[in-house]
C-alpha positions as CSV (number, residue, x, y, z in Angstrom):
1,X,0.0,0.0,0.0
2,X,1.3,3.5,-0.7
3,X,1.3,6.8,1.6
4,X,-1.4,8.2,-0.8
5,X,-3.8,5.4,-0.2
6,X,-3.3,6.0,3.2
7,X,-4.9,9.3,2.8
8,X,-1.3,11.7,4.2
9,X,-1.0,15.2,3.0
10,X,0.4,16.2,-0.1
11,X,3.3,18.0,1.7
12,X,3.8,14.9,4.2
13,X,4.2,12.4,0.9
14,X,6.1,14.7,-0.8
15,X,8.9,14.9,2.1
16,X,8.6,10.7,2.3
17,X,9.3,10.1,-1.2
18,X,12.4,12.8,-0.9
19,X,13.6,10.7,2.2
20,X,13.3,7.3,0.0
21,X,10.0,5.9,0.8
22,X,7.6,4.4,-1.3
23,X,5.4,1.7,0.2
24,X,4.5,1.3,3.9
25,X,5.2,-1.1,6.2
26,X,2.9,-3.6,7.5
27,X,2.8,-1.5,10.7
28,X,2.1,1.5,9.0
29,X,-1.1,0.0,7.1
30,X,-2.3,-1.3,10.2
31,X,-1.5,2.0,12.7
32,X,-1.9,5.1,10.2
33,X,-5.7,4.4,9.3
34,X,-6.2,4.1,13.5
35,X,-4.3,6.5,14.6
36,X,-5.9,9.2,11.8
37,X,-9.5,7.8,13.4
38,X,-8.7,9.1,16.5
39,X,-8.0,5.6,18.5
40,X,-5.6,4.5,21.1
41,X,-2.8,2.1,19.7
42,X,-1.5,-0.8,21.1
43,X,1.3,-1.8,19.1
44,X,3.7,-4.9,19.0
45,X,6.0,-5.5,16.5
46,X,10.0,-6.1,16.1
47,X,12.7,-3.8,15.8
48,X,13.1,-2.0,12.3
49,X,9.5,-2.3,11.2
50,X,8.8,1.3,10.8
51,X,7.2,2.4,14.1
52,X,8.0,5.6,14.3
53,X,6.7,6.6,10.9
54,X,3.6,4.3,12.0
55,X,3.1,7.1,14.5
56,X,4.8,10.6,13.6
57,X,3.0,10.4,9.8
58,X,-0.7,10.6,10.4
59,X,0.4,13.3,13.6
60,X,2.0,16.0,10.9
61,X,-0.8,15.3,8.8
62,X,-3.4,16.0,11.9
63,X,-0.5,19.3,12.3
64,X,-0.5,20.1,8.5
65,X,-4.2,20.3,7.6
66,X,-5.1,21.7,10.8
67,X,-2.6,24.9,10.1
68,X,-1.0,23.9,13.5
69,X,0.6,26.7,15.5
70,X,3.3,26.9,18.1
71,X,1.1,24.7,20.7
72,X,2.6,21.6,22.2
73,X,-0.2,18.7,21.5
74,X,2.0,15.9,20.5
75,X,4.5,14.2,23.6
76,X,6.4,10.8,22.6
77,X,8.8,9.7,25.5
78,X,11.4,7.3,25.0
79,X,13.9,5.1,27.1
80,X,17.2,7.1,25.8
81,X,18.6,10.1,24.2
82,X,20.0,8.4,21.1
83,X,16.3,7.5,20.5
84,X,15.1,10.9,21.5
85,X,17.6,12.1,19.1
86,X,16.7,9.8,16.0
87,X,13.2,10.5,16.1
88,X,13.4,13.9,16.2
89,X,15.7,14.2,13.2
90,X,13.0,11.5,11.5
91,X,10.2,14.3,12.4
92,X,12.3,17.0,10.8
93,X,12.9,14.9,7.8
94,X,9.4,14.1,7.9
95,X,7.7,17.8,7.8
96,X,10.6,18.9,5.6
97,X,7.7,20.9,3.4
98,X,5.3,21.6,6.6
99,X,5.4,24.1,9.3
100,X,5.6,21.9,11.8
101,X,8.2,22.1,14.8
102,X,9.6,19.9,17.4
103,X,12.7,19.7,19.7
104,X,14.6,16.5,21.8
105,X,14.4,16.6,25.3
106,X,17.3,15.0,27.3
107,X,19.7,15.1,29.8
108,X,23.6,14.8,29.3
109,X,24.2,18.3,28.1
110,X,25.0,21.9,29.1
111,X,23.4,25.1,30.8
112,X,22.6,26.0,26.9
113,X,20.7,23.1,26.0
114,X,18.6,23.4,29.5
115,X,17.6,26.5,28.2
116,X,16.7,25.7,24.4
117,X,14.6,23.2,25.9
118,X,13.1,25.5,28.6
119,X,12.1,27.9,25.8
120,X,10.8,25.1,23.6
121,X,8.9,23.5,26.5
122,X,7.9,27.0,27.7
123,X,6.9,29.1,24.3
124,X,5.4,26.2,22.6
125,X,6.5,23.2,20.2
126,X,4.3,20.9,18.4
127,X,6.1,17.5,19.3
128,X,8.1,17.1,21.7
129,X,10.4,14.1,22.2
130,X,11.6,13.3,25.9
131,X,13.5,11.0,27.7
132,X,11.4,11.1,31.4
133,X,13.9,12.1,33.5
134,X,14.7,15.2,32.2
135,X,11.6,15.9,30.8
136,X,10.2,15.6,35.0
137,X,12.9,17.9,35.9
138,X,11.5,20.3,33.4
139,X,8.0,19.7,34.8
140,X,8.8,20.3,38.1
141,X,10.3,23.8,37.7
142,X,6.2,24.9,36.8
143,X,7.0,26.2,33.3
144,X,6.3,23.6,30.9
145,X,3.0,24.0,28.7
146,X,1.0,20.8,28.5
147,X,-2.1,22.3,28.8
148,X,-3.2,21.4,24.6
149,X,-1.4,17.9,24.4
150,X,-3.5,15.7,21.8
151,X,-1.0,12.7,21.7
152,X,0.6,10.8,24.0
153,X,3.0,8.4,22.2
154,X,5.2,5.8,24.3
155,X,8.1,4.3,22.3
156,X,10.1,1.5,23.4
157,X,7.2,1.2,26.3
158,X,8.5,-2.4,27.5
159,X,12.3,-1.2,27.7
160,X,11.5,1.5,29.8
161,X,8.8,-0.5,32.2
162,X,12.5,-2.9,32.4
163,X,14.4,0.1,33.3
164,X,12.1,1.1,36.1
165,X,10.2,4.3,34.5
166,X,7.0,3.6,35.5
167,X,6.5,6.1,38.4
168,X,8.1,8.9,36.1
169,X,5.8,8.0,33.3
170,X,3.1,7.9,35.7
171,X,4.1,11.3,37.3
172,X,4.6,12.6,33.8
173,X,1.3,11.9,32.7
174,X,-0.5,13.8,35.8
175,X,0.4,16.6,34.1
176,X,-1.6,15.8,30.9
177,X,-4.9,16.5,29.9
178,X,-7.3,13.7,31.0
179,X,-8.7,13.5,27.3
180,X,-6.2,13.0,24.6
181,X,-5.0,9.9,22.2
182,X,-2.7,7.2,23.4
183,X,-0.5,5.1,21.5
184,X,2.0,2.8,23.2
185,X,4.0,1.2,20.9
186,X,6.6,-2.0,22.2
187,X,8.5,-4.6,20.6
188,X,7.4,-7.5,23.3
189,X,3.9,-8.2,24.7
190,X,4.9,-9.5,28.4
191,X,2.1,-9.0,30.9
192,X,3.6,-5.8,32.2
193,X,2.8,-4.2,29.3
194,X,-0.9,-5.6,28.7
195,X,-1.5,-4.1,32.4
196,X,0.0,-0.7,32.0
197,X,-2.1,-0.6,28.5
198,X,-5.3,-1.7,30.3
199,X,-4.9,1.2,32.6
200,X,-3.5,3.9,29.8
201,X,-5.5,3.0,26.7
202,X,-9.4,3.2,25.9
203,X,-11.2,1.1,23.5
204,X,-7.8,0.8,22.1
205,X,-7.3,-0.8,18.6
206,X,-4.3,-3.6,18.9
207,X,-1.6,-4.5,16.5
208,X,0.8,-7.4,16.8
209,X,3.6,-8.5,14.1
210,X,6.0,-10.4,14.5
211,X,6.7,-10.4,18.1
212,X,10.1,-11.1,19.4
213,X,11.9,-12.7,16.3
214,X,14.5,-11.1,14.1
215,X,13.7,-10.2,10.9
216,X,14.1,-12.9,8.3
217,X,16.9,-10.8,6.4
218,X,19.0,-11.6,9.5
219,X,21.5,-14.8,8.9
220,X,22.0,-16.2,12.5
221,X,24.7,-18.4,13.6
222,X,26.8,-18.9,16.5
223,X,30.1,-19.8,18.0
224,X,30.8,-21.8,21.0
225,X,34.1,-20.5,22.6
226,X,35.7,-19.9,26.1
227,X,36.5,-16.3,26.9
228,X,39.9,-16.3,25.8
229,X,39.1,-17.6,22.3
230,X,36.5,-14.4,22.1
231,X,39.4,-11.5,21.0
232,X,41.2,-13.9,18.6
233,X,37.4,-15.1,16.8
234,X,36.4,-11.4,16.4
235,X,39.9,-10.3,14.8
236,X,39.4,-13.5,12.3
237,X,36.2,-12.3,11.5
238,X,37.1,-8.8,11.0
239,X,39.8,-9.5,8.7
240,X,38.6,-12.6,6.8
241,X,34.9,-10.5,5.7
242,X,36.6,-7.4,4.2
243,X,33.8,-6.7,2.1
244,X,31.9,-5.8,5.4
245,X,32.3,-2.2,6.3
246,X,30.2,-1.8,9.0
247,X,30.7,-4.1,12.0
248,X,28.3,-3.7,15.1
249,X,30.1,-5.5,18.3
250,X,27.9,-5.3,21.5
251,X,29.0,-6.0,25.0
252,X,27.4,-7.0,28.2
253,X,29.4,-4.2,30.1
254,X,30.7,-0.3,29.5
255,X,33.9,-1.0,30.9
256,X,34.5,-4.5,28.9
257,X,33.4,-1.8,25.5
258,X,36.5,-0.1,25.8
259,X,38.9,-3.3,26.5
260,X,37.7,-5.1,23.3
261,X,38.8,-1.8,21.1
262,X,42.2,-1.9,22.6
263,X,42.3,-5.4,21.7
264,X,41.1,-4.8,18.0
265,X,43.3,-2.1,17.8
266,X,41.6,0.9,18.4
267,X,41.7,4.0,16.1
268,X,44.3,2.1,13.7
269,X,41.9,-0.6,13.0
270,X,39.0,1.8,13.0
271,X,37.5,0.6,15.7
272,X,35.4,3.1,18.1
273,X,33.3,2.0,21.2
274,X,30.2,3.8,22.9
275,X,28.6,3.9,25.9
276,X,26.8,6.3,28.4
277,X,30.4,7.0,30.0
278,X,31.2,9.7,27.0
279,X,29.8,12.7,27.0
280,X,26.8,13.2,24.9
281,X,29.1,15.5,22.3
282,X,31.2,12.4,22.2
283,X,28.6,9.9,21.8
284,X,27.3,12.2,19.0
285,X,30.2,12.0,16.8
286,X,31.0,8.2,17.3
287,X,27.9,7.7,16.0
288,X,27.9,10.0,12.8
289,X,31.2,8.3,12.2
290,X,29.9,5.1,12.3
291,X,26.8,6.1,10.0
292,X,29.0,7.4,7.8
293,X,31.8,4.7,7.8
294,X,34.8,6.5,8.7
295,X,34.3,3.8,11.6
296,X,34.3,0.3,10.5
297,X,33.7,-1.3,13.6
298,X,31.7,-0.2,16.8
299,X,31.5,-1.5,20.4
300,X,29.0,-1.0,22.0
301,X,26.5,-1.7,25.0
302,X,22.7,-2.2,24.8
303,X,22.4,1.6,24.4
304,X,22.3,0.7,20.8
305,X,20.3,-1.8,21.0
306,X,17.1,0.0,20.7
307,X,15.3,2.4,18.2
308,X,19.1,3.5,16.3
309,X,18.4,3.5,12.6
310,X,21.7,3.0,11.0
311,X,21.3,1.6,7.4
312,X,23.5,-1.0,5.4
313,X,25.3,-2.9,8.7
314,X,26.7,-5.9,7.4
315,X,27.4,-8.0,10.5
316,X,26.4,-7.8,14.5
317,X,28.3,-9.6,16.8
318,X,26.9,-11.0,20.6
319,X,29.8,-10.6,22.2
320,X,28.7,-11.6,25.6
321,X,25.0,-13.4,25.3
322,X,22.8,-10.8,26.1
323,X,20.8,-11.3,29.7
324,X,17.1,-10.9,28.3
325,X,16.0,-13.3,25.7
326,X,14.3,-10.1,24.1
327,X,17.3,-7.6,24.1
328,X,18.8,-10.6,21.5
329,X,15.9,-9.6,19.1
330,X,16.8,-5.8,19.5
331,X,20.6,-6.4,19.2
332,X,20.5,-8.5,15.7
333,X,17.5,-6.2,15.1
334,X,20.1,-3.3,14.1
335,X,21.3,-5.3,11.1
336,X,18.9,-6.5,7.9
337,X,16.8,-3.4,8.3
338,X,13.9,-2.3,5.7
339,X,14.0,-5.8,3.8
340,X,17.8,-5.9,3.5
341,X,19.9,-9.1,4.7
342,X,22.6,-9.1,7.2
343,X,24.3,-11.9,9.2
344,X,24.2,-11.8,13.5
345,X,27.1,-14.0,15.3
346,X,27.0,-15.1,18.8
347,X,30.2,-15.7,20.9
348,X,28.5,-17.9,23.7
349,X,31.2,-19.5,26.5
350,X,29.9,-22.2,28.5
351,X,28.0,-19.7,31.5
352,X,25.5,-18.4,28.3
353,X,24.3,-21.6,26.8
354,X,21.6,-21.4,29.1
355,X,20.3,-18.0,28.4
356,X,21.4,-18.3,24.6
357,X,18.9,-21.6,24.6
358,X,15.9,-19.6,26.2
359,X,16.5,-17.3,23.5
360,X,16.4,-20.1,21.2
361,X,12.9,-21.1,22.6
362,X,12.1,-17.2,22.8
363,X,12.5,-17.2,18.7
364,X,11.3,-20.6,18.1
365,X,14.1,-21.4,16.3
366,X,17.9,-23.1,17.1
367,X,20.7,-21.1,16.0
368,X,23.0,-23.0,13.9
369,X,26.6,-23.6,15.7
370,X,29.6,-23.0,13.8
371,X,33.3,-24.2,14.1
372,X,35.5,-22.5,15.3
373,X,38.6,-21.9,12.8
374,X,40.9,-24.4,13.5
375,X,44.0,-22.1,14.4
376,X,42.0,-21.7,17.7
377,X,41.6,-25.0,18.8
378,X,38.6,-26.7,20.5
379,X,35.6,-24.7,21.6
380,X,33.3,-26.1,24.4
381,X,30.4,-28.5,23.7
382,X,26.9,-26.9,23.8
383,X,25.4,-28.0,27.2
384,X,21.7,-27.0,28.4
385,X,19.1,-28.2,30.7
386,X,15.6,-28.0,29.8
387,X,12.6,-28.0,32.0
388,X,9.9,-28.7,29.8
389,X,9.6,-32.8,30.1
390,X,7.8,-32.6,26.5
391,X,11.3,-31.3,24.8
392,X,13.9,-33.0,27.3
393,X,14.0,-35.8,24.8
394,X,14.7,-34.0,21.8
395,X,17.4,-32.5,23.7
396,X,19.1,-35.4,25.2
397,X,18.8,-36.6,21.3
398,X,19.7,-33.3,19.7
399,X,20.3,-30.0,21.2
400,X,22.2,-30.6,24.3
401,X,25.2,-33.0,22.5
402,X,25.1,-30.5,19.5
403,X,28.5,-31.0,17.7
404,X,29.5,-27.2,16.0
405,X,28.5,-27.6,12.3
406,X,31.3,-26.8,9.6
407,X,31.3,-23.4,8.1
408,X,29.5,-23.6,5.0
C-alpha cells in the first residue's frame, strides 16, 4: 500500500518520497488508518519495522491540515537520548515541506541546551520528544505548557517499564490532559505491558507482528568458545569479511566496550566504542562516524540496541549473550533493516548456553553452531538443561550434545 492510499497530505508524501520511501510497512497499514481515526494504539512489532513513521506520519498530517501553530499537543517519550535524538531528526525529515516544529528533550548536556529546551517547553512546540527524567525535571520547575497535548506516544514502552520508569511516566502523565489519544508502541507483549495498556489506553485498537523474532533478512549463527578464544574469533572475522564495512560489536558491560577496542586495535583498525560513559558531544560524533563509515567497527553496550536506525550494517556480533531473551531480538535487530539481509554472530562460553537456549525457545528457532577456525583450537560443547519434560527428549537426542557444524 502506498502513503497516498493512506490518505497523508500532499506535503507529508512529498517529504517521504524525498527521504526514500515508497510503500509502507505492515505496521504503518495497520496503525496510520487508526491513529488518523482518532484511536488509542496498542502496538507490538520487532525492531526496524517502521514504528516511528507508523506514529509521527498521520500526527503532521493531523498538524499540517489543521494549520498547527506553536502549541505543544504531540508528547512521545522514550527510554534514551540516542532514540530521542533519532526520532526527532525523523520528524524534521518528515515535515521537511510543513510548518511543523519539534525539539529533543534530554539530559547529558550543558546550561545552553537546558535553556533551548526550557524555551521550547515554555513558548510552545508541536512534538516534543523526551527522555522522562529530564523531561520531569522540566516539569517540576512549573513552566512547561501541556495544557493542549493531543497525543501521547510511548516508544520503546517495555524497555523503559524494564528500566524502572514507571513512576516517572506515571508522574509525567499527571500533568496531561485527561482527554487526549494514546499510542503505546513495544517490541514484546509480556504481561507488564498488557496491564499498563489496560490502565492507559481506551477502547484501544491492537496490532501485533511479529513479536520477538529477528527479521528474516537476518542470517543467525553462533560460536561456542571460552573467553579467551573471544578476542582472537572477532579479529578473524574482521579480517577474513573485508567486504563488510560496517561491523556492530555489543558488550554486556561499559567497561568491557572499551577493552575489546584496545584489543582490535583501536583507532588504527577503525574501531570506536560507545557507551553512556562519553559525554553526549562524544557519543554524538562516534555515532555519525559510524553512520558514515569513517568507523568500520563499533563497540558498543545495549544503548544501541534499541530504536538507532543505522542503514546498510553488514554483521552484528553477541559478544557476551545478552541477559534478556528479548534484548537478542533488539541487538540483531540493528542489522537487515527495511527488507535488507545481514548476518548476526553469537560468541557464547559455557555460562550463556543457558540463556542463549531460552532465547532459542524465545525465537522458536535453534541457532545453527559453527566451528570455530581451527588455528584456535577446541571450543566447548553446547550444554543446556531443559525443564519442559515434552522437549527433554529432543534435547538429550539433539540439542544438548550438538557437535558445531562446519562453516559452509
Amino acid at each position: 500500500m502506498t502513503f497516498k492510499e493512506l490518505g497523508l497530505d500532499e506535503a507529508v508524501i512529498e517529504a517521504i518520497s524525498y527521504m526514500g520511501f515508497e510503500k509502507a510497512t505492515p505496521i504503518q497499514e495497520q496503525a496510520i488508518p487508526e491513529i488518523m481515526k482518532g484511536r488509542d494504539i496498542l502496538a507490538c512489532a520487532q525492531t526496524g519495522t517502521g514504528k516511528t513513521a507508523a506514529f509521527i506520519l498521520p500526527i503532521i498530517h493531523h498538524l499540517t491540515v489543521n494549520n498547527a501553530t506553536e502549541t505543544t499537543t504531540t508528547l512521545v517519550i522514550v527510554p534514551t537520548r540516542e532514540l530521542a535524538v533519532q526520532i526527532d531528526q525523523q520528524i524534521q525529515g518528515f515535515s521537511y515541506f510543513v510548518p511543523v516544529s519539534s525539539i529533543a528533550i534530554y539530559g547529558g548536556g550543558d546550561g545552553d541546551n537546558w535553556d533551548v529546551q526550557k524555551k521550547a517547553l515554555s513558548t510552545g512546540t508541536n512534538i516534543i520528544v523526551a527522555t522522562p527524567g529530564k523531561l520531569l525535571s522540566h516539569l517540576q520547575m512549573g513552566y512547561v505548557k501541556f495544557d493542549h497535548i493531543e497525543y501521547l506516544i510511548l516508544d520503546e514502552a517495555d524497555r523503559m517499564l524494564d528500566m524502572g520508569f514507571i513512576e516517572d511516566i506515571q508522574k509525567i502523565i499527571s500533568y496531561l490532559p485527561k482527554k487526549r489519544q494514546n499510542l503505546l508502541f513495544s517490541a514484546t507483549m509480556a504481561n507488564k505491558i498488557k496491564t499498563f495498556a489496560h490502565q492507559l489506553l481506551h477502547d484501544h485498537f491492537e496490532i501485533s507482528i511479529s513479536i520477538s523474532k529477528p527479521a528474516e533478512g537476518v542470517l543467525q549463527a553462533a560460536y561456542l568458545t571460552f573467553n579467551e578464544q573471544k578476542v582472537p574469533l572477532l579479529k578473524t572475522l574482521i579480517d577474513k569479511n573485508t567486504e563488510y564495512d560496517s561491523i556492530l560489536i555489543f558488550s554486556s558491560t561499559k567497561r568491557k566496550v572499551f577493552d575489546i577496542v584496545r584489543a582490535l586495535g583501536g583507532e588504527k583498525k577503525s574501531v570506536h566504542g560507545i557507551s553512556s560513559d562519553l559525554e553526549q558531544s562524544e557519543r554524538e560524533a562516534v555515532l555519525a562516524n559510524f553512520k558514515a563509515k569513517r568507523t568500520r567497527v563499533l563497540v558498543a553496550t545495549d544503548v544501541l540496541s534499541r530504536g538507532i536506525d543505522i542503514k546498510d550494517i553488514n554483521l552484528v556480533v553477541n559478544f557476551d549473550v545478552p541477559k534478556q531473551a528479548e534484548d537478542y531480538v533488539h541487538r540483531v535487530g540493528r542489522t537487515a533493516r527495511a527488507e535488507t539481509t545481514g548476518v548476526a554472530l553469537s560468541l557464547i562460553n559455557p555460562d550463556d548456553m543457558q540463556k542463549f537456549h531460552h532465547i532459542e525457545k524465545l525465537i522458536e528457532r535453534e541457532v545453527p553452531k559453527l566451528a570455530l577456525p581451527p588455528e584456535l583450537g577446541d571450543g566447548p560443547v553446547w550444554k543446556v538443561h531443559s525443564t519442559d519434560r515434552k522437549k527433554r527428549n529432543n534435547f538429550k537426542k539433539g540439542v544438548s550434545r550438538h557437535k558445531p557444524r562446519s562453516k559452509g
